[in-house]
Structure formats: C-alpha cells, structure tokens
C-alpha positions in Angstrom: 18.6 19.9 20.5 19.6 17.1 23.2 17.4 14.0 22.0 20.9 13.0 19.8 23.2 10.9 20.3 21.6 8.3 23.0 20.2 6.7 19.9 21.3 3.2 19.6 20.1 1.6 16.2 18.6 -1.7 17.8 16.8 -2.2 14.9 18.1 -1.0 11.4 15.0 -1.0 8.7 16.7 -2.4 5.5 15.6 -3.9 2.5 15.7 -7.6 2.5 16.3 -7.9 6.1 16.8 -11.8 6.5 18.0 -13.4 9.3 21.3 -14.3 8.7 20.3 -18.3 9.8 22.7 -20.3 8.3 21.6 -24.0 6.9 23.7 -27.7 6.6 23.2 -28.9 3.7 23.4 -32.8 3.3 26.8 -32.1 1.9 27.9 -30.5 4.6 27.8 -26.9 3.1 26.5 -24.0 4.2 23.2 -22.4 2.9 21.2 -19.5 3.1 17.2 -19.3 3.8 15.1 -16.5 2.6 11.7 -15.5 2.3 10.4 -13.6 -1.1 9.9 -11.0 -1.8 14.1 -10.7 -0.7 13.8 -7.2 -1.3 10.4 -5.3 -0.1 11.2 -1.8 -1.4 11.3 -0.4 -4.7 14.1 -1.7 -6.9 12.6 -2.8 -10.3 14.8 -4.0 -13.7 17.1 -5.7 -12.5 20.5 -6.6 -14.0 23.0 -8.8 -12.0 26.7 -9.8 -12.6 29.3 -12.0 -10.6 32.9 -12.0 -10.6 33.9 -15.0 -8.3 31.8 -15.0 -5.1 30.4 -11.4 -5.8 27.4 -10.5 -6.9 26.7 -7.0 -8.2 22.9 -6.0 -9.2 22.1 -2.6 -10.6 18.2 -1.1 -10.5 16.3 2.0 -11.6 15.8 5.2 -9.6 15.3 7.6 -12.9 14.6 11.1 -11.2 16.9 10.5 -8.2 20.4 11.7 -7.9 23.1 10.1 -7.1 21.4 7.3 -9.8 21.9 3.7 -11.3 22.5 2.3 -7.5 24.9 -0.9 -7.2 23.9 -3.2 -4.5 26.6 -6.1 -3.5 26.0 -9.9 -2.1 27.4 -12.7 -2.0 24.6 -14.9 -1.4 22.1 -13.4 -3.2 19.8 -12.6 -0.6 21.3 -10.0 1.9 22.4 -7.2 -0.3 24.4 -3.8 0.7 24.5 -0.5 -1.1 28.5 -0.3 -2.7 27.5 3.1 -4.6 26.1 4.7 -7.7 27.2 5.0 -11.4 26.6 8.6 -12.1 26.2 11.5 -9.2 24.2 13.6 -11.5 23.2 14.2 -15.1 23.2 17.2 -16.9 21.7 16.4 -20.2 19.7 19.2 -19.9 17.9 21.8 -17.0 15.2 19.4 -16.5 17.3 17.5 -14.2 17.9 20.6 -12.3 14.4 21.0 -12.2 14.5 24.3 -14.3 12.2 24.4 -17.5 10.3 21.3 -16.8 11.1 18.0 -15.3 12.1 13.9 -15.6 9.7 12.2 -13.0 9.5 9.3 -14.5 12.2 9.3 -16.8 16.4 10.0 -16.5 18.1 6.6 -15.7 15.8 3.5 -17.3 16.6 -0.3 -17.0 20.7 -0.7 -16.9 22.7 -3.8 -17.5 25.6 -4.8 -15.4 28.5 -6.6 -17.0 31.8 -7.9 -15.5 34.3 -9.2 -18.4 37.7 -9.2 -18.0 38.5 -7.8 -15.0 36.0 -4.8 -15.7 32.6 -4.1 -14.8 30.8 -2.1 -17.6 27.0 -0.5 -16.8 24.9 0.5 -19.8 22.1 2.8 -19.9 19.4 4.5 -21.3 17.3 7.8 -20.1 14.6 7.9 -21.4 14.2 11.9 -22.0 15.9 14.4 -24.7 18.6 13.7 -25.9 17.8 10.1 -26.4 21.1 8.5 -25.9 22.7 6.3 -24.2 25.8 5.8 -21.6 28.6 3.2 -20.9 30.3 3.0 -18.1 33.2 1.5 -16.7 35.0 0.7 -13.5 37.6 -1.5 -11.8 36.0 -1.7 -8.6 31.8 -1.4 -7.6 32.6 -1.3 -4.3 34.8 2.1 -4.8 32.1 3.5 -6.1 33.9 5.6 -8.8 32.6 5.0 -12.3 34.0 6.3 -15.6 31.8 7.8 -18.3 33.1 5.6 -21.8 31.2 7.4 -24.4 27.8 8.0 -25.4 25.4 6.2 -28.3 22.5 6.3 -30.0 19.4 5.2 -27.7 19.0 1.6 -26.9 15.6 0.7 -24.8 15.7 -1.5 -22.1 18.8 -3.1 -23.5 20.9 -5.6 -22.3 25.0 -5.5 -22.7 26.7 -9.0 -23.7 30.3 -9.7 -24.2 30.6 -13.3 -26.4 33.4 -15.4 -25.1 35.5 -14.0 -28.6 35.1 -10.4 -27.1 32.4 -9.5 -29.6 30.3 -6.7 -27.9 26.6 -6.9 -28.4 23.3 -5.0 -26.9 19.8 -6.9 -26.9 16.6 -4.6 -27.4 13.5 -6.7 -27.3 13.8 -8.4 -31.0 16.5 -6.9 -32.3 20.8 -7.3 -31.8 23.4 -4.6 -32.5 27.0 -5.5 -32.8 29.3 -2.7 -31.2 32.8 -1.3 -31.7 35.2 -2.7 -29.2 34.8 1.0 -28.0 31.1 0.8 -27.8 31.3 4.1 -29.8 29.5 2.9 -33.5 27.0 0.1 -34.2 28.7 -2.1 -36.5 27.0 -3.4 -39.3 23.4 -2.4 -40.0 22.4 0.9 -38.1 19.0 -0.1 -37.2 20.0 -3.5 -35.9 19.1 -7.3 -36.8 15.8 -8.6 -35.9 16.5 -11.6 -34.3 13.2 -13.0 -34.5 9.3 -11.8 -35.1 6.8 -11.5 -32.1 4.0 -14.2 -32.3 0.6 -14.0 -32.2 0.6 -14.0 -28.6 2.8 -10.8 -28.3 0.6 -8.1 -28.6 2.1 -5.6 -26.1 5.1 -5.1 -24.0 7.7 -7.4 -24.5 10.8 -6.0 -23.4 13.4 -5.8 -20.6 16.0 -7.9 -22.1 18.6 -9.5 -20.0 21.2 -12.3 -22.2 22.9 -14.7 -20.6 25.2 -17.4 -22.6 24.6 -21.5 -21.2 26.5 -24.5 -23.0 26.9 -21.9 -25.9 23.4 -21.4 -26.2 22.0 -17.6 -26.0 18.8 -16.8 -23.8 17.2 -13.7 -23.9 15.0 -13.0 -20.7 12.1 -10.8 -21.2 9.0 -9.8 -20.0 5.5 -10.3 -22.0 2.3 -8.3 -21.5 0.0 -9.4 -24.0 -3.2 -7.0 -24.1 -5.6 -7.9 -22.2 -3.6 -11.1 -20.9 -1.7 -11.9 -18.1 2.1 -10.8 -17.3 4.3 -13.6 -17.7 8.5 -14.0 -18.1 9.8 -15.6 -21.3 12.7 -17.0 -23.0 14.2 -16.6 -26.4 17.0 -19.5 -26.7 19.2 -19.7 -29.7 22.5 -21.5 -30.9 23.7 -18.1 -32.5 23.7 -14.6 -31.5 21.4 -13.8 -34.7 18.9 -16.8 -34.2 16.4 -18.3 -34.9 15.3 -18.2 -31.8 12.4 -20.3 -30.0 10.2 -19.1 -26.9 9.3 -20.5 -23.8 7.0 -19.3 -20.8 9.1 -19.6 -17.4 7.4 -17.6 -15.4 3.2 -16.5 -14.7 2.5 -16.0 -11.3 0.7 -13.3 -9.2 2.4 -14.1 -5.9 0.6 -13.5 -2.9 -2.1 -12.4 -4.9 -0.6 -9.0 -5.9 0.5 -8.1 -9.3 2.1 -11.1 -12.0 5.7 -10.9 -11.7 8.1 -10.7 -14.5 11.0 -9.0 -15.7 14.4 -10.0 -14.3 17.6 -11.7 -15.3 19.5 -15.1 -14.8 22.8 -15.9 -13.2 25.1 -18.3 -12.0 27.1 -18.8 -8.8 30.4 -20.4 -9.4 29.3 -23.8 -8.3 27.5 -23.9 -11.3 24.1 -23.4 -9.9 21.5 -21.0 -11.5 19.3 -18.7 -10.0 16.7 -15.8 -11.2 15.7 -12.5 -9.7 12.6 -11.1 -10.8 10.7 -8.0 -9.8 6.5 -7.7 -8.7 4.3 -4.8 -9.0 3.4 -4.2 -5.3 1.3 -1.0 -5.2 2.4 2.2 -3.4 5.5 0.3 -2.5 6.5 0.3 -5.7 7.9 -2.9 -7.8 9.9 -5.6 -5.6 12.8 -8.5 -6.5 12.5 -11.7 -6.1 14.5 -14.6 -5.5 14.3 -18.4 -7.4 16.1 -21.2 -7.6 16.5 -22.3 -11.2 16.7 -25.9 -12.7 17.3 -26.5 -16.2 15.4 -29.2 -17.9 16.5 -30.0 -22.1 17.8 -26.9 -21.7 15.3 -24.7 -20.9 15.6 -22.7 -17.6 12.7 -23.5 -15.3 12.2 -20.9 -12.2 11.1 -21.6 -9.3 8.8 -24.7 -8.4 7.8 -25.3 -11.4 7.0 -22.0 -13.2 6.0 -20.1 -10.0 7.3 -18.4 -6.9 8.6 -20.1 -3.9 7.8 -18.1 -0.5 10.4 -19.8 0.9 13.9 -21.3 0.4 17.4 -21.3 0.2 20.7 -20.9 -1.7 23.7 -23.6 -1.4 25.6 -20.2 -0.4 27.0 -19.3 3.5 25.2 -16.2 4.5 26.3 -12.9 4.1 26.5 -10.2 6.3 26.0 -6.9 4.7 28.0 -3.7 5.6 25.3 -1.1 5.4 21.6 -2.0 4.4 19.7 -0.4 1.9 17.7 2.0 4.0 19.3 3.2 7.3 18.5 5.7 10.2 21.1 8.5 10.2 22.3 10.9 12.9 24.0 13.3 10.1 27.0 13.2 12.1 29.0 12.2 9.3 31.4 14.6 6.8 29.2 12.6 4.1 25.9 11.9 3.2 25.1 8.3 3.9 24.8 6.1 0.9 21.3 5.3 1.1 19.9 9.0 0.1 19.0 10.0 -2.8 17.8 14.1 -3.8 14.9 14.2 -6.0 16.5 15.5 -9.2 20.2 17.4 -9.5 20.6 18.6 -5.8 21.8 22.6 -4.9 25.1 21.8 -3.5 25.5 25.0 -1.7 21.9 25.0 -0.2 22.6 21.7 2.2 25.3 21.3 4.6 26.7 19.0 7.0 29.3 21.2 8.7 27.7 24.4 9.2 26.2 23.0 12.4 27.9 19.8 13.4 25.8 16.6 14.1 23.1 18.5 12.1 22.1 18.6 8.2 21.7 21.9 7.4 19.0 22.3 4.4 18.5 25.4 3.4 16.2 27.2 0.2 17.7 28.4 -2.9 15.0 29.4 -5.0 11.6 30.6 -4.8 8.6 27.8 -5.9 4.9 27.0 -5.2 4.9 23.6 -4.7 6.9 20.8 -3.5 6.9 18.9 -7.1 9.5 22.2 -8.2 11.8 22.3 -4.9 15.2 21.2 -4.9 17.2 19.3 -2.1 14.0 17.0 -1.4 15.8 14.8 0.0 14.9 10.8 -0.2 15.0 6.8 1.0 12.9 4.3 0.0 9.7 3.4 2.0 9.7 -0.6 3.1 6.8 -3.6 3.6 5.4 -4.9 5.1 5.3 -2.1 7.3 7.7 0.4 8.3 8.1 3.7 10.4 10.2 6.2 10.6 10.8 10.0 12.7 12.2 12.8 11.4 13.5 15.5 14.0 13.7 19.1 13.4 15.4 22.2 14.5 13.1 25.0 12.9 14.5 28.3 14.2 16.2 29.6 10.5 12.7 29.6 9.1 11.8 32.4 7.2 8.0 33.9 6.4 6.2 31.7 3.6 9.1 28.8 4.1 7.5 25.0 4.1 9.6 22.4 5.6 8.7 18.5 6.9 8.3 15.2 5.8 6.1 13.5 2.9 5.4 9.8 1.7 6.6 11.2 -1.6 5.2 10.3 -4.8 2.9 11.6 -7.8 0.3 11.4 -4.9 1.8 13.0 -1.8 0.6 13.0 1.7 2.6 15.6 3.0 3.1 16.6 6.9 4.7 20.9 7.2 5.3 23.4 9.0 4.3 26.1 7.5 5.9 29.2 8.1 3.0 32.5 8.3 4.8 35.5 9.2 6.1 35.0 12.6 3.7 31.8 13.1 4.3 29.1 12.5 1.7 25.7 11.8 1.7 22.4 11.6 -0.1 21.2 8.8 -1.4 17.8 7.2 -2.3 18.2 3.0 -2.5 16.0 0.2 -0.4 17.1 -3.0 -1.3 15.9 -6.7 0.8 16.7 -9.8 -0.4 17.0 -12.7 2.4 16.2 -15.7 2.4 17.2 -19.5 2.8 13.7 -20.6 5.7 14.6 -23.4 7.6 17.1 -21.3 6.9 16.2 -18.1 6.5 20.2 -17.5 4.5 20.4 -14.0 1.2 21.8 -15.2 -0.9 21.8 -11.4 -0.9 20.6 -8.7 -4.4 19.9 -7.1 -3.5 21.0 -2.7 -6.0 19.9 -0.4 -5.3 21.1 3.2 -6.6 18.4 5.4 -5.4 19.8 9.0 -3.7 22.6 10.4 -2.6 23.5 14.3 -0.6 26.3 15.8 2.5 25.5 16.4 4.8 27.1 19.2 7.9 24.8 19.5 11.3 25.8 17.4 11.9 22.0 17.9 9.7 19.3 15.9 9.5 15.3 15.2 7.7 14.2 12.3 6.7 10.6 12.0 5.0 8.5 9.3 3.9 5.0 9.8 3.4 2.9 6.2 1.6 -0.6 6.0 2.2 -2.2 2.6 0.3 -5.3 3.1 -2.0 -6.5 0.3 -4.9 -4.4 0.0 -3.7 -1.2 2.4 -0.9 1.2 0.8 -2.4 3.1 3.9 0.0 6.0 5.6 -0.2 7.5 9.1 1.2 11.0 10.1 2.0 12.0 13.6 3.8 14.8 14.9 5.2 15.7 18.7 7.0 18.4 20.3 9.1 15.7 22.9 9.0 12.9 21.1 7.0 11.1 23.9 3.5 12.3 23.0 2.3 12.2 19.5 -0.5 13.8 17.7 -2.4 12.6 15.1 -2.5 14.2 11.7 -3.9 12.1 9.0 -4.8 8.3 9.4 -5.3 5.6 6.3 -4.1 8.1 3.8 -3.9 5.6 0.5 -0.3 5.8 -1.4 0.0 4.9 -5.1 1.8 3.6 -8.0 1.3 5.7 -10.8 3.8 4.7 -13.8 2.1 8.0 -15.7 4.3 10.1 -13.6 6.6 9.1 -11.4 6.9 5.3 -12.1 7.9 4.4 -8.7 7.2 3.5 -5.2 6.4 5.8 -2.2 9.7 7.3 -0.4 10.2 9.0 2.7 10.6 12.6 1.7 12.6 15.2 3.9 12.0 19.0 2.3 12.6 22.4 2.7 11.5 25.2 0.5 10.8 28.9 0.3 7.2 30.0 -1.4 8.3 34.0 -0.8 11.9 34.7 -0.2 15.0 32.1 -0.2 17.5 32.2 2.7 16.1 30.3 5.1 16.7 27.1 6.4 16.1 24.1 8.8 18.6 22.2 10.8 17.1 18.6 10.4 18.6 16.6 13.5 18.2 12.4 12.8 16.0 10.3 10.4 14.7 7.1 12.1 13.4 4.5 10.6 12.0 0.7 11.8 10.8 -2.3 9.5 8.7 -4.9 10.7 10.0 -8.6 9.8 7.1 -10.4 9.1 3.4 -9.3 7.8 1.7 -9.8 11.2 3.9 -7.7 12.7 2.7 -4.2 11.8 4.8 -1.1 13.7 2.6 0.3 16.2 2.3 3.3 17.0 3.3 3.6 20.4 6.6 1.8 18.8 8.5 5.3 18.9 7.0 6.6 21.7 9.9 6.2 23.4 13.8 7.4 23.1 14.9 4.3 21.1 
C-alpha cells in the first residue's frame, strides 16, 4: 500500500486533550485551566499517588491485556500512558478465552501507593480464584512491575501505609492489618468493622480510597442507596479502627448525565487538595473528573460547594505529556504502542510487526463463530465528545470463511467486515449481541443481525467509524472506501451502550481478524487514525477524513 507514511499527525485524539494555556496566578505562579470531564474516555476507579511533583493514577480495564494501566501528570490534568502492572494473567483459560470468558471481570478497582521510595499496586479480579495481587516497583514510568505475593480477596480495597509503617487495606466497612510482606492478615481473619452502615446505606457503598490529613483517617466511598441518588461520602476517624463519622461531599449529575461518585483525594506538595472522581457517561463508558478541594472543620469539601465545576484551574505549571492516552499509529514500530490493549490474553505468534515492515501483521489461530471468542481483537478506547477514526487494510492473506475489520466494540457491537466467501469477498455492516452466563461468563449466543452487505473487489480497504458521545446520542457511523477519498455509507445512528451485566465498560475501537473455517490466514492492517473533537459543538464531520491527512 502507498497511502503511508505522508501521514502527519496534525491532530492527535487523546484523552483529556487540554490546551496546555498556562495562567498567572496573583502570586505570580503558574496554573493550569481545565475543563471537566479532564478525561472523556473510559477510565473508572480511580486511585492516585504523588511522590514529589508526580502524579501516578491507576484505572480499570478488566478483560484487556496488558491491564491495571498507569497514567502520569504532573498537573493533574494532562495525563500520559507510563505502562501497565501486569501484561497478562493466567489464573485460569478464561483469560485465554478458552472454556469461557472474564468480560467484565479480571482486573477490578486497584490502589496505587508510593511509600518509601516504592510504589506498590493492589488488586483484586473479580473471577476464580478470588485473590488478590500486590505489586511493586521502583519506577512507573519503566513500566516493569514485580508480582509480591498473592492474598485472600479484598473488594474494591484500598492500600494504606500509616506513618509507623503499619500496612492496612480498606474494604467498604471493614480494616485488615497486613504482614509487612502483605502475605497474612494479622489479627482477626475476617477483618474489623470499622463502623455499621446507617439507615441511609441500603446498597452500594464501596470503592474505598484512605487518605491520612492532620492524623485524621478519611475513607472515600461511594453510596447508592436503593432507589436514591448516587452521591460520594466520607468516613473520618482519629484512629485507624474508628469510630468513624459520615459526611456527603459529593451529589451531582453533571451536565445532566449520570450522578458522579467514586474517586479518591490527594495532595500536591504545596499543600493543596484536590479530588478526581469518575461519571457514568453512557456508551462512552465512565469518565474522571477533576475538583478543587477546600477543607472546612475538617471535612473535605469538593468542588463549589458539593458539586462539579465545568471549569477551573490548578496552582500547578502545565504539563506537557509524552504520549496521550489514545494515539494514531503507523505500526512502524518494533513495539506495540502503549495505548493498545488485546481483548483478553493475546496469541503471540498470531500478530506480528516484522513480518512485513511498516505493517501489523494479524493473523488467525483458531477456528470460532463469533467475534465475542476471537483472540488478537485488538483495542483503544473510544473518546467524547466526538471522535473518528480510519483503519486501513491490506486484505490479500485472507482465506475462505475469514472475518476481518473494525467494531465499536462492546457487549452491543456494531461491527463493519469483510467477509471472506470463497474467492469473494464482502463488505458487510451487522450488529453483534452477546449473551453471557451471568456466573461463568461462558458466551451462551450471540443474537447477529446482518444489516448491509456489498461485493467487494479491492485487496486494499479503509474502514472508518465516526462516534458522538454527546448527552442523549451514543450514536456510531460506519463508512468504508477503497481510496480513501470517497466513502460509503454503511450504517448511520447505530446506538452504543453501557451494559455493566457484561462487559462493564465503555465502547472501544475494535481492530479484528478471525477465521470461522480454517486458521492461517491473515491481514496486513496498514495505520489506525484517529481525531477528537475539542469542544461539544464541534462534532467530526464526515468529510473530516476525506482527505490524506
């Protein structure tokens, strides 16, 4: 193919994109603005350390592998991918997607924790065995973490070192003291309840995050009383084991999508506070945001006044991020880029970036029926308000009954193909629903609806989707084109979801190849594109990539 190479990114999509304008302070400092949601991508529970001017903030991908992403910053609103804790885990097949499957589950809520020159990640899957990990490492950015040991489960917990080095994990109501080793709970097994839900708390209340103020202990957590409203709360205590007292900080359905809640607090080293908490946005998936935090008798109050700011800034100078959290990618690289992610343990000898240089080389290793059970899927997140990207292919090592192409990706999947028919080949629009046993999370149907189908007589293919997040659309376009000048319509206004049944995240852009008949065919895929649009007037349009950009 000869469309490569006179790409020049003028316009990176990334999550969070801010412009880095910085602010004068009446001090004469810098500052940061930024606009919520700081994030507009999917990148829920969220735990956040600092050693000196660095921030480090770990989310939840679960299925996806490499997992337990570490994003850096160092003013809290432009953030950069530094790595992953874990490439893959092998607990058991599922994650190899052999004898059922963890949509939905592997890696759950992690906390971060830097003490002592360390940084230390706990976690949680939330599938057989029911464990959980500690990790360590000297350096996020290196992106080499070291597996520590292995417990017994803790749910949405949160890591705490006291300033004596005692080492303690938070679960909802309930404290467990660990060995300095993290290897045995010290004293009772079941842990110490720290305090008893009140009459208000009669569902969720979880996703603990613990922070120590003035030697006073505050347990962050969400609450999602029945029938009620989503709000974040406090627990504050003047020892580890309590009593503890509750506040409300948080109750606020920003912008008039979901209530937010569920995040952490931390401090910069100026002494000023600040809270990121995520937002159920729909198809997107769930979204951090940034607020500045006062404290008033000692009680942490976010925001203006118990609600989100759409504006601000941070008394911090801007930072300029290395890489982004979604990027285009030209696969001209001896390495994946950092911001993919496979959908469960990838094949490592059925993708390649050297057998055909400037290419990624994705080929199919085992025979399935649907594209829930194929391996190598290969993934980034989606963006808001609205974002767009092309995926170019070289189809010639197709074999009979092979499906390749590119999906908004989710338990709901609009899915663009090629299909491979003999020696035809078509280009086809369908909509994909999985069906999942709700213990194993064994694939038991998928419900295929065919929308559109055209013969196709190129070897050489571009694949676009076009996403509009905005409040009340979720809405997908799919286009494809044989020159990447004119494009076809597929499918218009096709409606992504959220479904935390299944796969408990938000859409992502989806780059697959698998064989239905006989593996040993593949697809060269040639560059993944991808545009954001800054502001929520500003939906992509589609004559946007209608050009060579």
């Amino acid at each position: 193919m000869t469309i490569k190479k006179s790409y020049i990114v003028s316009l990176l999509g990334f999550i969070g994109l801010n412009l880095l304008s910085a602010q004068v302070n009446p001090s004469g400092k810098q500052s940061t603005a930024f606009t919520n949601p700081i994030i507009w991508a999917d990148a829920p529970d969220l735990s956040i350390t600092r050693n000196g001017n660095d921030f480090y903030l770990i989310s939840t991908t679960m299925h996806l592998m490499p997992g337990a992403p570490v994003m850096h910053s160092r003013d809290l609103v432009h953030w950069e991918m530094s790595g992953y804790v874990f490439d893959t885990l092998n607990d058991n097949p599922k994650y190899d997607l052999l004898n059922g499957t963890v949509y939905g589950r592997g890696q759950w809520a992690s906390s971060i924790r830097y003490h002592k020159g360390k940084y230390y990640v706990l976690f949680s899957p939330n599938d057989e065995p029911f464990k959980s990990y500690f990790y360590v490492t000297d350096n996020p950015k290196k992106g080499k973490w070291k597996l520590i040991t292995r417990t017994r489960h803790f749910h949405d917990a949160s890591l705490f070192f006291d300033d004596d080095d005692k080492v303690y994990v938070f679960t909802s109501n309930k404290v467990f003291e660990l060995s300095p080793d993290f290897k045995e709970v010290i004293g009772n097994p079941d842990g110490t309840e720290v305090f008893q839900k009140d009459a208000s708390e009669t569902g969720l209340l979880e996703g603990n995050q613990i922070i120590k103020r003035n030697g006073k202990y505050y347990m962050m957590m969400i609450s999602w009383p029945r029938n009620g409203k989503r709000c974040q709360v406090v627990y504050r205590a003047d020892k580890v084991a309590g009593p503890y007292e509750k506040k409300v900080v948080l109750e606020d359905n920003f912008l008039g999508f979901s209530y937010a809640g569920q995040g952490a607090l931390i401090d910069d080293k100026n002494g000023n506070w600040y809270s990121l908490i995520f937002q159920d946005r729909n198809g997107v998936g769930r979204v951090p945001l940034l607020l500045p935090v006062q404290w008033e008798n000692d009680w942490p109050v976010l925001g203006d006044n118990g609600k989100v700011p759409l504006k601000g800034e941070v008394p911090l100078p801007p930072f300029k991020p290395k890489n982004h959290l979604v990027e285009s990618d030209e696969f001209s690289d001896k390495t994946m880029k950092i911001q993919w992610q496979w959908n469960h343990n990838p094949v490592n000898e059925a993708w390649s970036l050297s057998e055909r240089k400037g290419f990624l080389r994705l080929k199919t290793s085992r025979v399935v029926d649907n594209l829930y059970a194929a391996p190598n899927t290969l993934t980034q997140r989606m963006e808001g308000p609205t974002s767009s990207a092309i995926v170019a292919m070289d189809l010639k090592g197709m074999k009979d009954g092979d499906l390749a192409g590119f999906s908004a990706f989710n338990g709901d999947s609009g899915i663009l193909s090629i299909v491979m028919e003999g020696k035809e080949k078509f280009i086809v629009f369908s909509t994909n629903e999985v069906s999942l046993d709700s213990k194993t999370k064994a694939i038991t149907g998928v419900k295929k609806e065919e929308k559109k189908r055209i013969p196709l007589n190129s070897d050489k293919i571009f694949l676009r989707i076009d996403a509009d997040f905005n409040l009340g659309k979720d809405l997908a376009d799919f286009y494809y084109s044989t020159d990447q000048k004119n494009w076809m319509e597929m499918a218009r206004d096709y409606k992504m979801i959220f479904d935390y049944r299944r796969f408990f995240m938000g859409s992502k852009f989806a780059v697959f190849n698998y064989a239905t008949k006989n593996a040993g065919g593949f697809v060269d895929v040639d560059f993944f594109r991808v545009n954001k649009a800054e502001n929520e007037n500003n939906k992509i349009s589609r004559e946007k990539f209608a050009v060579n950009r």
